[in-house]
N, C-alpha and C positions, 0 to 999 in steps of 0.2 A: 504493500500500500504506500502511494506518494502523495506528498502533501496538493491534497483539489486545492491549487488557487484559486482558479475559477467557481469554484464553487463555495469557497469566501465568500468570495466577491460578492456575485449573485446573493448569496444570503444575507449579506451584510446592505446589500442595495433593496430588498424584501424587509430587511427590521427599518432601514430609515426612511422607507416611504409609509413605514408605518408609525414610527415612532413625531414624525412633521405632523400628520393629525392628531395624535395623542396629547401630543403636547397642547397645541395650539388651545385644545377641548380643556386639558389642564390649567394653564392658566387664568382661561377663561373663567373658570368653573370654580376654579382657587377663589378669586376677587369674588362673584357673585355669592356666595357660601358663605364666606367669612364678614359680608354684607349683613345679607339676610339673616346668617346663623345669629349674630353678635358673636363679640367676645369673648362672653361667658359660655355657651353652648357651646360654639366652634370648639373651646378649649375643653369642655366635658365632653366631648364623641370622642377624642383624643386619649383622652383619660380615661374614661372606659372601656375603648377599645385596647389602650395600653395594661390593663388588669389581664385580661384573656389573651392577652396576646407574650405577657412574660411567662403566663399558664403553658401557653403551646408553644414554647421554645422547641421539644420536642418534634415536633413537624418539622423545623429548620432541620434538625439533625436527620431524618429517615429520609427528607428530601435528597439532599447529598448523596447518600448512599443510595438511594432507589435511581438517580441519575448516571454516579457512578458505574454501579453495578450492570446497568440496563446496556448503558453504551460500551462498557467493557466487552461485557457479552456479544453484540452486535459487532463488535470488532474481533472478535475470536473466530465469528461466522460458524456460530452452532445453532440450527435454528429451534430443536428439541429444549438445549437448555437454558436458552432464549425463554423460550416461552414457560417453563418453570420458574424461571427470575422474577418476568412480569408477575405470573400467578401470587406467590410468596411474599411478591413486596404489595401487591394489592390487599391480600389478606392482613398484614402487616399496619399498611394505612388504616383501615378498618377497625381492627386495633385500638389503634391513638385516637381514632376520633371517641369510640367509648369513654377510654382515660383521659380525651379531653374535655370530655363531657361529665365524668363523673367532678374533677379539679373542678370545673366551672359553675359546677350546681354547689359545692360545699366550701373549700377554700375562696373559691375567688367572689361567690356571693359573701360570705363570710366579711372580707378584704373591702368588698361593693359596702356593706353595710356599715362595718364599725369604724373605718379607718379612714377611705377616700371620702377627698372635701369635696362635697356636693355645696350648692349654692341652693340658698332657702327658695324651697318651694320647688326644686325639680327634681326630686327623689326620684317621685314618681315616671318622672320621662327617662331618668338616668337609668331605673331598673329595668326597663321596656327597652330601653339599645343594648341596655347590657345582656340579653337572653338572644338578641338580633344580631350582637358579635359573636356571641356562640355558637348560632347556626350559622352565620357566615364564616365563622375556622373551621368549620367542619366538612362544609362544602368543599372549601380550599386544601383542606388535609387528604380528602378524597380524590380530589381531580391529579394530586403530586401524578402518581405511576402513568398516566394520561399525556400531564404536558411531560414528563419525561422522554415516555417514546417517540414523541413527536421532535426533540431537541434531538436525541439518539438519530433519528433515520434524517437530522437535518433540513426536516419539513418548514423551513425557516417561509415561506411563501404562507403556509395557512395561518403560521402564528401570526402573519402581520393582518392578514383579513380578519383574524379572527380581535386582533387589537383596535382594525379598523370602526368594525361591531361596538367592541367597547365601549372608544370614545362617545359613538354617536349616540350608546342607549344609555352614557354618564352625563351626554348633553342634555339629552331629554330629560334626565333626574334633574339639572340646572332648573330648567323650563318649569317644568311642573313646581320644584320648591316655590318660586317666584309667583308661582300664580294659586297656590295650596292655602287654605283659609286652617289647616289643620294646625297641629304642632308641628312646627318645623325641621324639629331635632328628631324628632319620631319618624315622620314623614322623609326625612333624608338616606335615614339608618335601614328601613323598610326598603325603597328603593333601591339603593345601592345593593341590599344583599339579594336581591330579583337579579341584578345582574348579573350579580356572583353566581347563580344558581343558572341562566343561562348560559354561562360563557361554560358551566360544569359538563350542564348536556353537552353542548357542541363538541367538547375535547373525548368525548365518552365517545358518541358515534363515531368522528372521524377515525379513531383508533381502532374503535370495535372494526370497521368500515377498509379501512385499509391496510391495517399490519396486522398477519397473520400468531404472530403471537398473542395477542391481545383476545381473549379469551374469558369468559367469566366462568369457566371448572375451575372448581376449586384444588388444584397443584401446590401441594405444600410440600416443601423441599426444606430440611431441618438444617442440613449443609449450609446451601446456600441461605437459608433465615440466619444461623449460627457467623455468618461470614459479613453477613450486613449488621447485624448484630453490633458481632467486634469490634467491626466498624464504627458502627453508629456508637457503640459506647465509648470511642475514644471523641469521636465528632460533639459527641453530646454536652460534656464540659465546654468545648468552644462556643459551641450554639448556645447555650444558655449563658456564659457571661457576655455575648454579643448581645442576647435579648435582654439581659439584665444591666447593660449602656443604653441600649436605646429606647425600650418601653421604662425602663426602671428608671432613666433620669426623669423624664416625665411623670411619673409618679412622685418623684423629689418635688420637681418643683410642683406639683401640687399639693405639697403638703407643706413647705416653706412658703411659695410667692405666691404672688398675685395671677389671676387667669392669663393675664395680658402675657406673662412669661413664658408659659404653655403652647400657648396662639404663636408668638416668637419661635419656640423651639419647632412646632408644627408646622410655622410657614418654612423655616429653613431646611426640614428634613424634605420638603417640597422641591428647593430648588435643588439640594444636594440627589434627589431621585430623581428629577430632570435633568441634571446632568451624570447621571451615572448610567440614565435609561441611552443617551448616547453614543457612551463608552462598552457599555454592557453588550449593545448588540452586534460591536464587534467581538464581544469574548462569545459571545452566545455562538457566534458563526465559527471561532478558530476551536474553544477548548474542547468542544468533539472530537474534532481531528489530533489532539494532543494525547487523549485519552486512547485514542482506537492505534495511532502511533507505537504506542509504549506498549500496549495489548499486542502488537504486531510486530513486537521487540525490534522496533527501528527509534533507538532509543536518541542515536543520533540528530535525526530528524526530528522529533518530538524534541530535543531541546532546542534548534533552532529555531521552528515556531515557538515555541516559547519565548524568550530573547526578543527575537522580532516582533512579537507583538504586545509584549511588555515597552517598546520603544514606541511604536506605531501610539498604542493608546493616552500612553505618556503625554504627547505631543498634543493630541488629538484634546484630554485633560487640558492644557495649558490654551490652546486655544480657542474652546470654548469657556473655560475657566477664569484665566486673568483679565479678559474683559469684563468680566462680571462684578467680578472684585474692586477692577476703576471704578464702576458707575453705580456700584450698588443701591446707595441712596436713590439718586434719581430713578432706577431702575425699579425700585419698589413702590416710590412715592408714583410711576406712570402706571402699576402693575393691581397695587391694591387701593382702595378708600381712603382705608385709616391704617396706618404701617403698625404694629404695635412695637412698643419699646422691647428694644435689644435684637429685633429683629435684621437689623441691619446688619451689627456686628457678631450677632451669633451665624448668618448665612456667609459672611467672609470667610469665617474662622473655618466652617466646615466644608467651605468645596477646599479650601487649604490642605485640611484633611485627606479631602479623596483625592486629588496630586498626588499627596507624599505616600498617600495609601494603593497607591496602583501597582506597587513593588508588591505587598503582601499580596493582593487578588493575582495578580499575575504567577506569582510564585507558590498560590494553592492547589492549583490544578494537574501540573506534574504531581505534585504530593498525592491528591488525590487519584491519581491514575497508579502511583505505585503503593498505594494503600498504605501511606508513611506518616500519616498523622499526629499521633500519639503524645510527641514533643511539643508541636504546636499548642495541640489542647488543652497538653497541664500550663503551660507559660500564658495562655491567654486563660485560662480561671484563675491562676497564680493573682494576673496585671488586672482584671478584670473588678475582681473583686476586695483588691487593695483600694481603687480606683474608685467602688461604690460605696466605701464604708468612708474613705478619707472625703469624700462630697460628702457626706452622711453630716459628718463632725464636723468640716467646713461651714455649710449651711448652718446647720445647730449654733454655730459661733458668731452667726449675722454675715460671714461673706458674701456676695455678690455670685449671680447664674453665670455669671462667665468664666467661674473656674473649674464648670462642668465639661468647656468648650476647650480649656488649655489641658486637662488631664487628660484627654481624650486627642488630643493632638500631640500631646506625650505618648502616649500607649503608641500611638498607630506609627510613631518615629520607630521604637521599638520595633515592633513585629516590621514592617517593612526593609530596616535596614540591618539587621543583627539577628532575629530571630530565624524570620524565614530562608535567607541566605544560606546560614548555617544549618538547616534541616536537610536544604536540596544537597547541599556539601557533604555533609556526613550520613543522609539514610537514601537518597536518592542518585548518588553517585554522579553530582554535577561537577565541574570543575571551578573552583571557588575563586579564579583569576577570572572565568568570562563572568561569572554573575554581577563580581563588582564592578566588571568593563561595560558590562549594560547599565547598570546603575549610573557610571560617574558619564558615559553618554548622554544621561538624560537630567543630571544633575546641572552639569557642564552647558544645557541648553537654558536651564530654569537660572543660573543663577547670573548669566547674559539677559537675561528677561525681565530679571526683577532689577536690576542695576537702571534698564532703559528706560523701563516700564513706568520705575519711580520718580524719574526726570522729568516722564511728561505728565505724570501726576502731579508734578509741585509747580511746572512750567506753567500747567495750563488749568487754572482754577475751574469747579465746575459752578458756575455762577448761571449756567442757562442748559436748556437743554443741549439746543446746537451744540453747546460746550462738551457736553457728556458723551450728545453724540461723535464729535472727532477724539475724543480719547477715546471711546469704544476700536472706534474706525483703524487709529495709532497704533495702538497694543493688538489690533489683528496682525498687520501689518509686521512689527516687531518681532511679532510670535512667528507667524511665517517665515520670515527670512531667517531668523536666528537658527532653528528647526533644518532649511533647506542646509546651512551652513555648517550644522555639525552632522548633517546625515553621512549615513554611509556611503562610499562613492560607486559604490556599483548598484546601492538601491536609489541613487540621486541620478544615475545613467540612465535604469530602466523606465525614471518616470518622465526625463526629458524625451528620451524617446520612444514614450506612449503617447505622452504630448504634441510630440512632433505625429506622429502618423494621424495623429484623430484633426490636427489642423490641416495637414494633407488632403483627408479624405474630406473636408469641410469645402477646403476650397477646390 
C-alpha cells in the first residue's frame, strides 16, 4: 500500500466544501443564540450539558479504539475479522450508553441538584435539558462504530453531505428559536437533539447500506473486546482528564464567577472548534492512511506522512490562526451583540493553544496505530489533574478565569514538545533527530511570524474597521510568505509546478 495523494486531496476538498457551510450556519447561529438565549441561559445549556458530558468521558475513550481498531483491520484486509470488530465494538457502545445512563440518572442528577449554580427560577428548565443531554450522549455514543466505518473506508464525500444536512437543519433550529413563543432554553435543547437523532439514522443506513461488515448479529469476539479493552483502559485516563479540562473548567467557573465567564469560555471553545474543524479535516483525510500504513508494516512511509502533515497543518494553524488573534476585538464586536467579558482574551489565548498543540494531535496517531499509549495516558492524568485541583485553590483564593487559560497552555507546551516526542522515540521506534527537525521547521516559521506580525500590530493601531481589516489582510500575507520560505525545497518545486501547469491549462 502507497501513500493515495490523490485521495487526500479529494477528501480533504469533500470536508472543506463542507466545512465553508458549517461554518458560515455556525457563526450565524453562534450570535443569534446567544441573543435570544441571554447570558444566563446560553451559559446554563453549557453547564448542563458540561455535567453529562464529564459523565461520558468514557465514549471519548471506546471512540479511539472502535476507530482504531476498525481501520487497522480494514488495513490488514480480513474481511471475516472485519466484520467481528464492527460487531464487538457495536455491542460494546451499547454498553456505555447503559453506564451512561445509569451515571446520569444518579451521580450526575445528584451533581444537577445539590451543587451546580442554577439561576433562581430555572430549575425547572435546567432539569428538562438536563435529561435532553442524556438522550443526546446517547444517541452520539451509539452512532461512534457508524461514523467510524465511514472514516475507515474514507467515505470523506458522504461525511461532508451528511455535514451539509446538519448545518441546514441547525439553521432551521436558528429560525424557529426566533420565532418560538415557548421556553427558549427548552425549545433549543429539544431541537438540537432531533438533529442528533437524525444525522444517527442517516450514518446507521449508509453503513448498514454499503459496507458489508456492518451487520446487526450479534458477533462477540472476547479477543478482540479484551484488545480494545487494553486499549481503551490505557486511552481512558487521557480521555477523562481531557474531559475533566474542558467540561470540568466550566463547571469551575460556575461555581466561582459570574455567567458572563461561562458565555466567555463557550464562545471561545467556539472559535477554537472553528478553527480546529479546518485543521481536522485534513487529519481526518491523512490519519487513515497513517494507521493502514503501519498495519501494512510500511512503517517508513507512515512516518513521512506523519512529519509532512504535522508541517502542512502547522502552517495551515498559523494562517488561519494569527489573523484572528490581530483582530480579535473587532472580530467579535462585528460577530456577536454583546461580546461578554474575557471573551476576547480567553479566544486569543486558546487558538495559541491549538498552534502549539498541533505537535501532540499530530504525534497521537502513529501512537495510536502502534497501540503505544500507555505513557501518554499516565502523564496526561498525572498534568491533568494537578492542573484541576491547583485552578480549584487558585479560584478559592479570588484569582482571576484567566489562569484557567495559562495552565492549560502550560500543559499543552508539555505534551506537545517533551512528552509526545519522546513516546514516538522510545515505544514507536521514531528517530528522535527528524521529530525535532519537524518541530524547529515549524517553530523557525512561527517565531518569523510573530517578530512581523507584532510590528504591524503596534505600527498600525486598530482605530477602524478598515484598520482591522488591512492587519487581517498583512499577517495573511506574512504568514504566506514566511511558510513558502522555510518550506521544503522539493515540496516548494512541486507546488510551483502544479501552479504553473493549472495556469497553462487556464490560458
Amino acid at each position: 500500500m502507497a501513500i493515495d495523494s490523490k485521495r487526500i486531496a479529494k477528501n480533504t476538498i469533500f470536508l472543506y466544501a463542507r466545512l465553508i457551510l458549517v461554518m458560515g450556519v455556525q457563526l450565524y447561529s453562534s450570535r443569534v443564540i446567544l441573543d435570544k438565549l441571554g447570558t444566563t441561559d446560553y451559559a446554563l445549556y453549557y453547564v448542563v450539558f458540561g455535567v453529562i458530558g464529564l459523565l461520558s468521558f468514557l465514549n471519548g475513550t471506546l471512540s479511539s479504539g472502535t476507530s482504531r481498531f476498525i481501520t487497522f483491520e480494514l488495513g490488514k484486509g480480513n474481511p471475516e475479522r472485519l466484520k467481528t470488530t464492527f460487531s464487538t465494538t457495536l455491542i460494546s457502545h451499547l454498553l456505555l450508553a447503559g453506564i451512561i445512563l445509569l451515571l446520569g440518572e444518579t451521580i450526575g442528577l445528584w451533581y444537577a441538584h445539590n451543587i451546580m449554580v442554577v439561576p433562581q427560577g430555572r430549575m425547572e428548565a435546567a432539569m428538562i435539558v438536563y435529561q435532553i443531554s442524556i438522550l443526546s450522549t446517547i444517541i452520539s455514543i451509539l452512532q461512534v462504530p457508524f461514523t467510524s466505518e465511514i472514516m475507515a473506508h474514507e467515505e470523506m464525500n458522504v461525511y461532508a453531505y451528511l455535514g451539509i444536512y446538519e448545518a441546514i437543519a441547525k439553521l432551521a433550529v436558528v429560525v424557529l428559536i426566533i420565532h418560538t413563543s415557548f421556553d427558549k432554553l427548552i425549545y433549543f435543547a429539544t431541537l438540537q437533539c432531533v438533529v442528533v437523532f437524525t444525522v444517527f439514522l442517516f450514518y446507521v443506513w449508509y453503513s448498514k447500506k454499503h459496507f458489508q461488515e456492518v451487520t446487526f448479529k450479534l458477533y462477540f469476539d472476547k479477543g478482540i473486546f479484551k484488545s480494545i479493552l487494553k486499549f481503551s483502559g490505557w486511552n481512558i485516563m487521557a480521555t477523562l482528564s481531557n474531559t475533566l479540562m474542558s467540561q470540568g473548567v466550566i463547571m469551575l467557573f460556575n461555581l466561582f464567577f459570574a455567567p458572563v465567564v461561562v458565555a466567555a469560555q463557550a464562545i471561545s471553545n467556539q472559535i477554537s472548534n472553528a478553527l480546529m474543524q479546518f485543521v481536522n479535516n485534513v487529519r481526518q483525510a491523512v490519519n487513515p492512511q497513517v494507521i493502514k500504513l503501519y498495519a501494512d508494516e510500511q512503517y517508513e512511509a507512515s512516518q513521512r506522512l506523519t512529519f509532512a502533515s504535522a508541517e502542512y497543518i502547522f502552517d495551515l494553524l498559523l494562517l488561519l490562526g494569527v489573523p484572528c488573534i490581530m483582530v480579535m476585538p473587532s472580530l467579535l464586536d462585528l460577530w456577536l451583540v454583546d461580546v461578554p467579558e474575557y471573551a476576547v482574551v480567553f479566544a486569543q489565548l486558546i487558538i495559541v493553544q491549538d498552534i502549539l498543540g498541533n505537535f501532540s494531535a499530530a504525534f497521537y496517531t502513529p501512537m495510536l496505530a502502534a497501540n503505544k499509549i500507555s505513557k501518554n495516558s499516565i502523564v496526561s492524568v498525572f498534568l491533568c489533574l494537578i492542573q484541576f485541583a491547583l485552578l480549584w485553590v487558585l479560584f478559592s483564593c479570588g484569582l482571576g478565569p484567566l489562569w484557567a487559560r495559562y495552565l492549560a497552555l502550560f500543559s499543552c507546551v508539555i505534551f506537545s514538545f517533551v512528552v509526545k516526542p519522546y513516546i514516538l522515540w522510545h515505544d514507536v521506534n521514531y528517530n528522535l533527530k527528524d521529530i525535532y527537525n519537524c518541530i524547529w521547521q515549524c517553530l523557525k516559521n512561527l517565531l518569523t511570524i510573530v517578530v512581523v506580525c507584532a510590528s504591524i500590530y503596534i505600527l498600525i493601531p486598530q482605530t477602524t474597521l478598515m484598520r482591522s481589516v488591512c492587519v487581517a489582510l498583512l499577517s495573511v500575507v506574512v504568514v504566506i510568505a514566511s511558510a513558502y520560505a522555510y518550506m521544503n525545497t522539493a515540496i516548494r518545486k512541486s507546488i510551483i509546478d502544479f501552479l504553473m501547469s493549472r495556469f497553462k491549462r487556464v490560458k
